[in-house]
N, C-alpha and C positions, 0 to 999 in steps of 0.2 A: 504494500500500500504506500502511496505516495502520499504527503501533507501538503497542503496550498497555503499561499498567505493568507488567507479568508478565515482558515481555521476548519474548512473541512478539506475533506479528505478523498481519493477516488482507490480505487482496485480492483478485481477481478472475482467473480461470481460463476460461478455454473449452476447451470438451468437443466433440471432434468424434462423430457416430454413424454407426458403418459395420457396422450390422447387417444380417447375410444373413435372417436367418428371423425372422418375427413376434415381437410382443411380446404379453403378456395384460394387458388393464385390466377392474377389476370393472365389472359392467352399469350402465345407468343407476341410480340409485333413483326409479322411483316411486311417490310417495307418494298411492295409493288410500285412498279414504274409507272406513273399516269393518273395512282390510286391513293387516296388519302391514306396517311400513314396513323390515324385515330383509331380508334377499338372502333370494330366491326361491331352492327346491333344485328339482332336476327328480333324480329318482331318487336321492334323495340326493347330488348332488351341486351345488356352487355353480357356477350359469352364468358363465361370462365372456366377455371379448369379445377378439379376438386380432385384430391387424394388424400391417400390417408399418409404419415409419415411412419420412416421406421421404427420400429420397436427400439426404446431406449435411447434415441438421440436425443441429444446434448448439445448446449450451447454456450462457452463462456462469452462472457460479456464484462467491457471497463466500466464503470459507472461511479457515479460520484455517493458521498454521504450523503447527499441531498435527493439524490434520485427516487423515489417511489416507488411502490411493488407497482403500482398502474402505470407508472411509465415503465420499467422492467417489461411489462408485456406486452405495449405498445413496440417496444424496440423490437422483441422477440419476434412481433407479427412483421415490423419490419427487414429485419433480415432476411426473414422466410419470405416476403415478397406475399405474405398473406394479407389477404382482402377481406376475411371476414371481422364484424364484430368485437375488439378487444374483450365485450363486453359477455362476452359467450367464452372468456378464461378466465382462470382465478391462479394466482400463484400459492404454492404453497408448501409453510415450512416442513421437512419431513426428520424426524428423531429418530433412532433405537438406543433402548433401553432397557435393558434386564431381558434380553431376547425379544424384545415387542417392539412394533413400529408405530409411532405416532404421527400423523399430518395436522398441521391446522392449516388456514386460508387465512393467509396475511389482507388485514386491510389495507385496500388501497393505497391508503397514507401510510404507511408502515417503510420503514428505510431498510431493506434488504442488506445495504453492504453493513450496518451498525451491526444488526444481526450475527453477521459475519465476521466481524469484528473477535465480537461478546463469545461467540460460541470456538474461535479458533479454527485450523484449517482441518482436525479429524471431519469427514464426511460422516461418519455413524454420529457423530452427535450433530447436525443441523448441514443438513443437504436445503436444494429448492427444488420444486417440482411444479411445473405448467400442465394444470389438468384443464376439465372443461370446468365452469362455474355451477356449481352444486349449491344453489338457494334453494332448490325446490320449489322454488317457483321458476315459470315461461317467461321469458324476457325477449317475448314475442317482437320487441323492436329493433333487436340484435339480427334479427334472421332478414336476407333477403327477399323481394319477392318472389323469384321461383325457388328459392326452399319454403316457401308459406304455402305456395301454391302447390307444392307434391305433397306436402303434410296435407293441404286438404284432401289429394285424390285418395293418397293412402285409406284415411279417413270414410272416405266415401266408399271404397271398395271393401273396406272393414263391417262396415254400415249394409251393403249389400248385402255381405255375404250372410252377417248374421241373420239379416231380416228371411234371406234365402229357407236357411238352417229352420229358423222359428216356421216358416208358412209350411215346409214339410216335416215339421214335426205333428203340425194341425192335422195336416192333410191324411197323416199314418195313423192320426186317432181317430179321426173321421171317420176312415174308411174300417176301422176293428171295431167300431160302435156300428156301422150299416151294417156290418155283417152281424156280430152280435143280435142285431136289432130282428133279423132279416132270421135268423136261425130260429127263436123265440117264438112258442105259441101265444096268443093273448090270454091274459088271465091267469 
């Protein structure tokens, strides 16, 4: 770590990444002859390209004592040339202790490198790790409009199918009641 005359301080972090679901990066550009070199729309909207990353990458990063866990993943999306949402990660600190692992989710405002500082370079006592953002709540304004718009179809095909499942489950009682019905003398 280096000191500045300010009184703070910058150094080096690594960033674990333990993402379950893809990330989005803008398409290539390329630059045709005749042809504007801006993002191509396809029905109005801007293509991008969505992947998931590999299992276990990692990312050191310089940053200052002033730097933020929400800029910490702001920078992160930047590197990665990721387009989605900051707002759809969460950083967070990760412990072992007495064979157990603990995560917590740094606030925002929370200064990563102090962290670092405080806990020393052993990695088993305070690692970071970049997951998704685990509120438990939707933060429905983080997602683009066509990931909103698959979530609906999804949705709607889920909606189908059960409705499907229900109208023949009617339909199989109906017809062992006609029959029932239909076998049965009066009286």
């Amino acid at each position: 770590m280096n000191m500045n005359k300010d009184g703070s301080y910058t150094g080096f972090i690594k960033v674990q990444f333990k993402l379950v679901r893809p990330v989005s990066v803008p398409p290539p550009k390329k630059a045709n002859v005749g042809q504007d070199t801006g993002v191509k729309r396809a029905g109005g909207m801007k293509r991008r390209t969505s992947f998931y990353l590999p299992k276990d990458t990692s990312k050191h990063l310089h940053i200052s004592s002033r730097t933020s866990a929400h800029e910490v993943i702001v920078a992160l999306l930047k590197k990665f040339t990721v387009v989605d949402n900051p707002g759809k990660f969460a950083l967070f600190e990760r412990s072992e202790r007495h064979d157990q692992v603990y995560l917590r989710k740094l606030p925002d405002d929370e200064r990563p490198l102090n962290l670092r500082l405080c806990a020393g370079p052993n990695e088993k006592v305070l690692s970071f790790v970049l997951k998704e953002n685990e509120t438990g709540e939707v933060n429905w304004h983080a997602f683009s409009m066509p990931e909103l718009k698959n979530f609906l179809r999804i949705l709607q095909r889920e909606e189908e199918e059960h409705v499907k499942q229900i109208v023949q489950r009617y339909a199989l009682a109906r017809t062992r009641m006609q029959e029932a019905l239909a076998g049965s003398t009066p009286g």
